[in-house]
C-alpha positions in Angstrom: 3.4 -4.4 -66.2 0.1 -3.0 -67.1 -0.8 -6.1 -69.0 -0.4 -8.2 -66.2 -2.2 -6.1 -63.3 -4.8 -6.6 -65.9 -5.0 -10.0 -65.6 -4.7 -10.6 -62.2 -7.7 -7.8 -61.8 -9.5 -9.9 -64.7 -9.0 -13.6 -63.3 -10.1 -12.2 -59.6 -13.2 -10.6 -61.4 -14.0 -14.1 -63.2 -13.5 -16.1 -59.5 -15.5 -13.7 -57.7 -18.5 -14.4 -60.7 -17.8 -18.1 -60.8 -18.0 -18.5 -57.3 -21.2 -16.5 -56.7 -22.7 -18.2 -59.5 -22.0 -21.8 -58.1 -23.1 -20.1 -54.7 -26.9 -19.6 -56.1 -26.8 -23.1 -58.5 -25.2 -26.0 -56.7 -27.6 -25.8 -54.3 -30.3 -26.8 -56.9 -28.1 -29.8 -57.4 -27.9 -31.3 -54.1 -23.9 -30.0 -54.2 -22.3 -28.0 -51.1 -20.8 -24.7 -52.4 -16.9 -24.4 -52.3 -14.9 -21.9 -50.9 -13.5 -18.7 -52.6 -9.8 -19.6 -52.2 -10.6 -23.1 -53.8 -12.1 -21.7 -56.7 -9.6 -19.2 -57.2 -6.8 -22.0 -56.5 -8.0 -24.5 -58.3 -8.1 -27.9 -57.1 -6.4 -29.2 -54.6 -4.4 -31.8 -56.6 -4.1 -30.1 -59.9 -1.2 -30.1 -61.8 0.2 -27.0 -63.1 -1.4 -27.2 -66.8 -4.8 -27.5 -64.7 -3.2 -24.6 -62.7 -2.9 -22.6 -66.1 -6.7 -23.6 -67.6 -8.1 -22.5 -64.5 -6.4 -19.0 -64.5 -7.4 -18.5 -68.3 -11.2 -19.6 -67.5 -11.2 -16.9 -65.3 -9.8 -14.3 -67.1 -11.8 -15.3 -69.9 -15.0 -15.0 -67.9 -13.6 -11.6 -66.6 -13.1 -10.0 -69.9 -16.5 -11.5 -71.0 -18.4 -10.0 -68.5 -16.6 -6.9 -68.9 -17.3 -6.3 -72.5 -21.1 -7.4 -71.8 -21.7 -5.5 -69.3 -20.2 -2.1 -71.1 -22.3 -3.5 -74.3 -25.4 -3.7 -72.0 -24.8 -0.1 -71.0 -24.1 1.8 -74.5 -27.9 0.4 -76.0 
């Protein structure tokens, strides 16, 4: 059970910096910046493999940012 509150915590983390990133950068690209819930969603049409890759690309960027930020702060 622990593993999995874990992940959800780590996939929300990973959204929330994805979609604040794309908030400050597609802008500079001409792009209008999506909404939260569609970045945390996925697409609209995706399939559920795209469902899956979307979940682990935020996780990943969760835990990445995690163990950067504690690396940052023990130097």
């Amino acid at each position: 059970m622990d593993s999995f509150i874990g992940s959800v915590i780590f996939e929300f983390w990973g959204a929330l910096l994805v979609y604040i990133f794309q908030l400050a950068f597609r802008p500079l690209i001409g792009k209008k910046p999506r909404a939260f819930k569609e970045i945390y969603n996925g697409g609209k049409k995706e399939k559920n493999a795209g469902i899956f890759l979307n979940g682990s690309i935020h996780i990943i960027v969760g835990i990445l940012s995690v163990v950067f930020t504690l690396l940052l702060l023990n130097k």
